[in-house]
TORLUM-774317 format. One record per residue: residue in three letters; x, y, z of N, C-alpha, C in turn. Coordinates in steps of 0.05 Angstrom, whole numbers, padded with zeros to 5 digits, always signed. Layout:
alaXYZXYZXYZ...
END
This chain:
unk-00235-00119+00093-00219-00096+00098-00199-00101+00121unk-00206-00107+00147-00191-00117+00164-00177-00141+00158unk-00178-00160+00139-00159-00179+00137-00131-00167+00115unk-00141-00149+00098-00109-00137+00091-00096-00124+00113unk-00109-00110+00136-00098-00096+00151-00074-00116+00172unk-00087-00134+00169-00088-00160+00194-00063-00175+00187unk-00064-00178+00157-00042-00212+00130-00020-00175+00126unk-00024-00153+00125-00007-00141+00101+00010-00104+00126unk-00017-00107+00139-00015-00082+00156-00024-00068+00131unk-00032-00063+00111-00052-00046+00096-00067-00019+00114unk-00061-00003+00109-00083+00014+00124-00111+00024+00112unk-00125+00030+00120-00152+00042+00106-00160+00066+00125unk-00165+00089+00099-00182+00113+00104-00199+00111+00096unk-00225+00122+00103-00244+00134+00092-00251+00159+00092unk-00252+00160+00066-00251+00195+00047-00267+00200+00052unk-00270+00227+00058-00295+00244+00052-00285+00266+00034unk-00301+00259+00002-00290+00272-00013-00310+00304-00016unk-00323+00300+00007-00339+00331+00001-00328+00347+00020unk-00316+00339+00044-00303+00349+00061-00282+00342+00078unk-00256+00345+00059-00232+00329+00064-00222+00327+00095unk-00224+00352+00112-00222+00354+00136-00231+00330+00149unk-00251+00327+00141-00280+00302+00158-00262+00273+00157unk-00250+00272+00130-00230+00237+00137-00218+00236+00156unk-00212+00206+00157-00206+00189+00174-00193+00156+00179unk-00170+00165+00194-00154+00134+00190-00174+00113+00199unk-00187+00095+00188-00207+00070+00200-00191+00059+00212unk-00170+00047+00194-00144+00027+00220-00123+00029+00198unk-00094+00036+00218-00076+00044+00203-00058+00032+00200unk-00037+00037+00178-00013+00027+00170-00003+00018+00185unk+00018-00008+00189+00024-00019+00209+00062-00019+00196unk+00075-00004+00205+00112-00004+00188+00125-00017+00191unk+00134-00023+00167+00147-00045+00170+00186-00035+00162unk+00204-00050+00168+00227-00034+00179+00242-00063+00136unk+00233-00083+00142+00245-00094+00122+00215-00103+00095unk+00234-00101+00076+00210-00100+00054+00205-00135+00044unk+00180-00136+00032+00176-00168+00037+00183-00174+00002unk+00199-00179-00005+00212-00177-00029+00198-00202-00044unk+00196-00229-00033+00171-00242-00054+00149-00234-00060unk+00138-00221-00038+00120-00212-00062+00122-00186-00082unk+00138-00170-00078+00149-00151-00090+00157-00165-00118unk+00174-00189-00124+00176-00201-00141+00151-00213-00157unk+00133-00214-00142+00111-00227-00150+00096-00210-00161unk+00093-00187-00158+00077-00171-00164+00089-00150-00193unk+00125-00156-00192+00147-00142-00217+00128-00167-00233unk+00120-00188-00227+00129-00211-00255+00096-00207-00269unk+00069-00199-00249+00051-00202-00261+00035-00180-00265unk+00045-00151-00250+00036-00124-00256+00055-00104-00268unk+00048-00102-00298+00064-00081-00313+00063-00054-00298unk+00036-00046-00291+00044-00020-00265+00052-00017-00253unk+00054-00038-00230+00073-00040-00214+00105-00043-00214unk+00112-00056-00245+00133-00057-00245+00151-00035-00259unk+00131-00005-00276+00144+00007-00280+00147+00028-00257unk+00125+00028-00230+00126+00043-00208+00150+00030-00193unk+00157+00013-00201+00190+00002-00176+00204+00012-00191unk+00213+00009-00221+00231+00021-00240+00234+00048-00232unk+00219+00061-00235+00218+00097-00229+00220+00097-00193unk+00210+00088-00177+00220+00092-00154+00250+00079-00141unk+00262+00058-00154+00292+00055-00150+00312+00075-00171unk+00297+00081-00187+00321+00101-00200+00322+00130-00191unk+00298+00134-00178+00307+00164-00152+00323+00156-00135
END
């Protein structure tokens, strides 16, 4: 868990799905100001989800 946070700035919550109030950021998003576009490419060339979620998010 901490090494995506660590390689990606990934953040992680943990839900509490019986009482949403109760969640909590474990360790958070870390922002990033420029986007890391290889792997962005990397991920258009080998995830069809992902690549129709960039399609629909650059055409807003």
């Amino acid at each position: 868990m901490s090494r995506l946070n660590s390689a990606f700035g990934i953040g992680v919550i943990r839900l509490n799905y019986e009482d949403v109030i109760q969640s909590e950021i474990v360790l958070p998003a870390r922002e990033r100001i420029d986007l890391d576009w290889t792997t962005i490419d990397r991920l258009i060339n080998e995830n069809k989800d992902f690549q129709d979620f960039f399609k629909d998010i650059t055409e807003d």
